[in-house]
C-alpha positions in Angstrom: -77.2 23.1 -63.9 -76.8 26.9 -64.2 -75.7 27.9 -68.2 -72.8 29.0 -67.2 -71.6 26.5 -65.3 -72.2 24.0 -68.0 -70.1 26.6 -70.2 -67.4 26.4 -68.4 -67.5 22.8 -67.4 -67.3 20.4 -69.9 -69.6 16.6 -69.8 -67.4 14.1 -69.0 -68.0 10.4 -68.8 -65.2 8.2 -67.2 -65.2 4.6 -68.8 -62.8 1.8 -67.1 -62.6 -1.9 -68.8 -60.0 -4.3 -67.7 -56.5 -2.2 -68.1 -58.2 0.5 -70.2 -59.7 3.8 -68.8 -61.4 6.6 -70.7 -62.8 10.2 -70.3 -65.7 11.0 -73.2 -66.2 14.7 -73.5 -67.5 17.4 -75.4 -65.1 20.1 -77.3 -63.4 22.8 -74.9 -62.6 26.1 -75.6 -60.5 28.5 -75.0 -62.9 29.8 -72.3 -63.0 27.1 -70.4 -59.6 25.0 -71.2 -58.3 25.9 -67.3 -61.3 24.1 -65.8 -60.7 21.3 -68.5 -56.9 20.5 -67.9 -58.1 20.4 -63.8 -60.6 17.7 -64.7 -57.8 15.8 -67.1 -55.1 15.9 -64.3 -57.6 14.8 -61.6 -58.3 11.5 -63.6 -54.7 11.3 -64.8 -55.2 11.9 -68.5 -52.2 10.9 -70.6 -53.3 11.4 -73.8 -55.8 13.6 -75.4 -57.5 12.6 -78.2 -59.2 15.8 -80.9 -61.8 14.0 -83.6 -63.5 17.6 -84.3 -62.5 20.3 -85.2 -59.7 22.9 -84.0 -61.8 25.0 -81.2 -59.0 25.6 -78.8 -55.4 26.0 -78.0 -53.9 23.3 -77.4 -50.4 24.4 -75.9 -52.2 24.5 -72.0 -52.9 21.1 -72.6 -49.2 20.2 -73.6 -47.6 22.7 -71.1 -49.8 20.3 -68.2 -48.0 17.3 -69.5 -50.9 15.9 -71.8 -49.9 14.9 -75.1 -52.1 15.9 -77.8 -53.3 13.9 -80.6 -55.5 14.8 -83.8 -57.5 12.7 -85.2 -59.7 14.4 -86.7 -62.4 12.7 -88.7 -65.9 13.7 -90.6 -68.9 14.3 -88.3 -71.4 11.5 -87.9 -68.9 8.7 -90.0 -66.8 6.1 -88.5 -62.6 6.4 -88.7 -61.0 5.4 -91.5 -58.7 2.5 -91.0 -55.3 5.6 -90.8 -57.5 6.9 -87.5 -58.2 3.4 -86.7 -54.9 2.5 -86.4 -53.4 5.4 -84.6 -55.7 5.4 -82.2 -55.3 1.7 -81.2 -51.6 2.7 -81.4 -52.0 5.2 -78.8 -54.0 3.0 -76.6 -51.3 0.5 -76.3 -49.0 3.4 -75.6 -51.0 5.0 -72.6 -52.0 1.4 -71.0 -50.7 2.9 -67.6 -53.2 6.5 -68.0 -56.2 7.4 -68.8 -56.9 8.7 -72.4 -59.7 11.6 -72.7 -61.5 11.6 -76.5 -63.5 14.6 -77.6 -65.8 15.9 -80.3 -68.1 18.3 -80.4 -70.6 16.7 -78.0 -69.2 13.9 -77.3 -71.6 11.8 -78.3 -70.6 10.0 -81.8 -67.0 10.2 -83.1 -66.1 10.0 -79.5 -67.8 6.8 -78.4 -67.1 5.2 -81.7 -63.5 5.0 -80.9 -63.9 3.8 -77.2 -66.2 1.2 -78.3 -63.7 0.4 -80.8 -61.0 -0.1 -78.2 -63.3 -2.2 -76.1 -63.9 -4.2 -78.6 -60.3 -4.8 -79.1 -60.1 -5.6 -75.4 -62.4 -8.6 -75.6 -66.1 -7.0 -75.5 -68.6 -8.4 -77.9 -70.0 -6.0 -80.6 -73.4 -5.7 -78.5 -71.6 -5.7 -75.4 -69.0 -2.6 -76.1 -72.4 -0.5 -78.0 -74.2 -1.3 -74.8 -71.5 0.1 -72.4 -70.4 2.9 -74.1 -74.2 3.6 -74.0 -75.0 3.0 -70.3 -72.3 5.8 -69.3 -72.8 8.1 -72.6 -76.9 8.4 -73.4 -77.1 9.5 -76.7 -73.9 7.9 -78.1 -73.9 6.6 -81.8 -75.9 7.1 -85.2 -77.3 4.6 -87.4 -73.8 5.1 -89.8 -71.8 4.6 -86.3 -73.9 1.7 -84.9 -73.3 0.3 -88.2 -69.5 0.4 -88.4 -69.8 -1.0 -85.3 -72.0 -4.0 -85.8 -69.6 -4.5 -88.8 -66.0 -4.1 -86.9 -63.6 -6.7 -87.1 -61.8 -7.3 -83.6 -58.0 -8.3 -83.9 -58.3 -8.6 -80.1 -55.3 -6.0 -80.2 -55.7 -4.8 -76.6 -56.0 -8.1 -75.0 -53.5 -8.7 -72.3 -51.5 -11.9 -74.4 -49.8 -12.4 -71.0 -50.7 -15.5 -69.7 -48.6 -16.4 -67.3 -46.6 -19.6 -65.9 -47.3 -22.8 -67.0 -45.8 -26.0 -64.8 -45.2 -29.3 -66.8 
């Protein structure tokens, strides 16, 4: 891929589990937001989800009908259990849409949280790392994988639903 395509063309990595669909992608910029908000609306993004740092306007994003969230946490660490629960708070909210999470790369804060949400979703520890993985190479550090392997699952995204029982 040419430089400056890849410039102006963010990664993105579409996961779908069960009810639950996510976009993983690196950090736009003001440089290439347009391009990103295209890519957002053509997988019917929802929600956006920041982890890093500030590196864009986010009023395009808003002004397209994406809701905005920050979440910002430190580079290379897991969330703290505030992130935590805001984000599983927004993933119940956005069931219906796809929510896009970025960080710089897109390769650690990122993932962490979609595996997260897996996990809450009924993936096994192992099973959420591995899937994450197989659409994101790269994904994870030893602190990450960690928090992972250690992540208690409330099974909060589960569909409780279980439909008609006949006595």
């Amino acid at each position: 891929m040419p430089v400056a395509q890849f410039l102006n063309n963010p990664s993105i990595t579409e996961l779908r589990y069960k009810h639950l669909r996510f976009l993983i992608t690196d950090s736009p910029t003001n440089e290439n937001i347009q391009s990103f908000i295209e890519t957002c609306l053509k997988y019917d993004v929802t929600a956006l989800i920041r982890v890093s740092e500030k590196t864009y306007d986010e009023k395009p994003i808003e002004a397209a009908g994406i809701k905005v969230h920050n979440l910002e946490y430190p580079d290379g660490s897991a969330p703290d259990p505030i992130v935590r629960n805001k984000w599983l708070n927004i993933v119940k909210e956005n069931k219906n849409g796809c929510i896009a999470v970025h960080c710089v790369h897109g390769l650690g804060r990122s993932p962490v949280l979609v595996a997260m949400a897996l996990r809450e979703a009924g993936m096994t520890r192992q099973e959420s790392i591995d899937f994450v993985r197989s659409h994101r190479r790269g994904s994870f550090n030893v602190r990450q994988l960690e928090f992972l392997q250690n992540y208690q699952s409330g099974h909060r995204l589960v569909n409780k639903h279980v439909g008609c029982l006949i006595m």
